[in-house]
C-alpha positions in Angstrom: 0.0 0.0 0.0 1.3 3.2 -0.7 1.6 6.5 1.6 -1.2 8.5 -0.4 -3.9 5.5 0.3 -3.0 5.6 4.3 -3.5 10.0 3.4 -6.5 9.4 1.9 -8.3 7.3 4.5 -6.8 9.6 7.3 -8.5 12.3 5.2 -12.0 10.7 5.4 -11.8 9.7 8.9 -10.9 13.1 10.1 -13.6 14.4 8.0 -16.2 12.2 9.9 -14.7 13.2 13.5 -13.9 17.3 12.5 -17.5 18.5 13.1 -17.7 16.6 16.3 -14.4 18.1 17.7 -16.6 21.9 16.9 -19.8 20.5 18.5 -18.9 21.7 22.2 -17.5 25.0 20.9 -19.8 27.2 22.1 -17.9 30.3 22.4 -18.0 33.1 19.8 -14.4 33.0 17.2 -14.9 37.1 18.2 -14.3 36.5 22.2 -12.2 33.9 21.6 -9.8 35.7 20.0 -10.4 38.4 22.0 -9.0 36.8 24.9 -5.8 35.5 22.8 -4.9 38.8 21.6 -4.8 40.3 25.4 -3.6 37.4 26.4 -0.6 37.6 23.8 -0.1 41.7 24.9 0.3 40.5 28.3 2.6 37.5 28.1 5.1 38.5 24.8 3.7 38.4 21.4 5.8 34.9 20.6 4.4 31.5 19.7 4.9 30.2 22.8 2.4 32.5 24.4 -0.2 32.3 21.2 0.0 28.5 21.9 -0.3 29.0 25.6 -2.9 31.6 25.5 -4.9 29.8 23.1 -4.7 26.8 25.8 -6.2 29.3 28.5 -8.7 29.9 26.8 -9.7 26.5 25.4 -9.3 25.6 29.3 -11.9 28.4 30.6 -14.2 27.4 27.8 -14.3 24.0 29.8 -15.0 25.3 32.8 -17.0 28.5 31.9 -20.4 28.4 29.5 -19.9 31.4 27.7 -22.8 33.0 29.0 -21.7 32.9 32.4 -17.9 34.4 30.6 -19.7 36.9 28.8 -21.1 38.0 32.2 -18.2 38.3 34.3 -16.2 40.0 31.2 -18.9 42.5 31.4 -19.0 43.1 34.6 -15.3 43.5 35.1 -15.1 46.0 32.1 -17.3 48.4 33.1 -16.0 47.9 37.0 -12.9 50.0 35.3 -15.3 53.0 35.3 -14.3 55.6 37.4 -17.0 57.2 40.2 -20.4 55.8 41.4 -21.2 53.8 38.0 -18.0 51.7 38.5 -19.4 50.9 42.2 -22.2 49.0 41.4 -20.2 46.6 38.4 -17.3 45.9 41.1 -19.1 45.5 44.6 -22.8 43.9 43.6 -23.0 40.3 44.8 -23.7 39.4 41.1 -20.5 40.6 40.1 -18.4 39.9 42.9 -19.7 36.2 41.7 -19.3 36.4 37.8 -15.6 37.9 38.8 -14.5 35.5 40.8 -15.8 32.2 39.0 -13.6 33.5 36.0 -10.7 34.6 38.0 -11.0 30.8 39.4 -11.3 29.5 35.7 -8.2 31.8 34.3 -6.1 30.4 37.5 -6.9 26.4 36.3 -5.8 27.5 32.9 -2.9 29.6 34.3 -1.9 26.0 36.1 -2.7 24.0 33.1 -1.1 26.2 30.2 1.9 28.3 31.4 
């Protein structure tokens, strides 16, 4: 048997097992790589960190549904606001909650990636 025969069925068996492997994926391609790109400004701008950034991620997707990320993003964006607006987005039990569940996720993924 030649080497393109054993390409050809590894072909067609991937093709059967690709869409599974996307099934789970429930988070946007936009906030994913979001996260990547902040990631990357924070930890170099080298392959190593795209791979282990892109690792993070995939890791707080485990843990995280995205609506629950999407939440806690939110909340600790505008918590950067300055004055009595920023108050209620960094001290509301709701917040305090969405916050800390990610900052739990991002530390398994710090321990799992980096």
């Amino acid at each position: 048997m030649s080497i393109g025969f054993f390409r050809a069925a590894f072909f067609f068996v991937s093709l059967g097992t690709a869409p599974a492997a996307f099934a789970n994926a429930d988070y946007p391609t936009v906030a994913i790589v979001d996260y990547v790109r902040g990631c990357m400004t924070a930890n170099g701008e080298t392959r190593a960190a795209l791979q282990s950034c892109s690792c993070s991620i995939d890791v707080i997707e485990s843990i995280i549904p995205y609506d629950r990320y999407e939440a806690a993003e939110t909340f600790r964006s505008l918590g950067l606001q300055t004055g009595e607006r920023g108050v209620l987005f960094r001290q509301g039990a709701a917040a305090k909650s969405a916050v800390s569940e990610l900052r739990r996720a991002q530390a398994e993924a710090d321990v799992r990636c980096f």
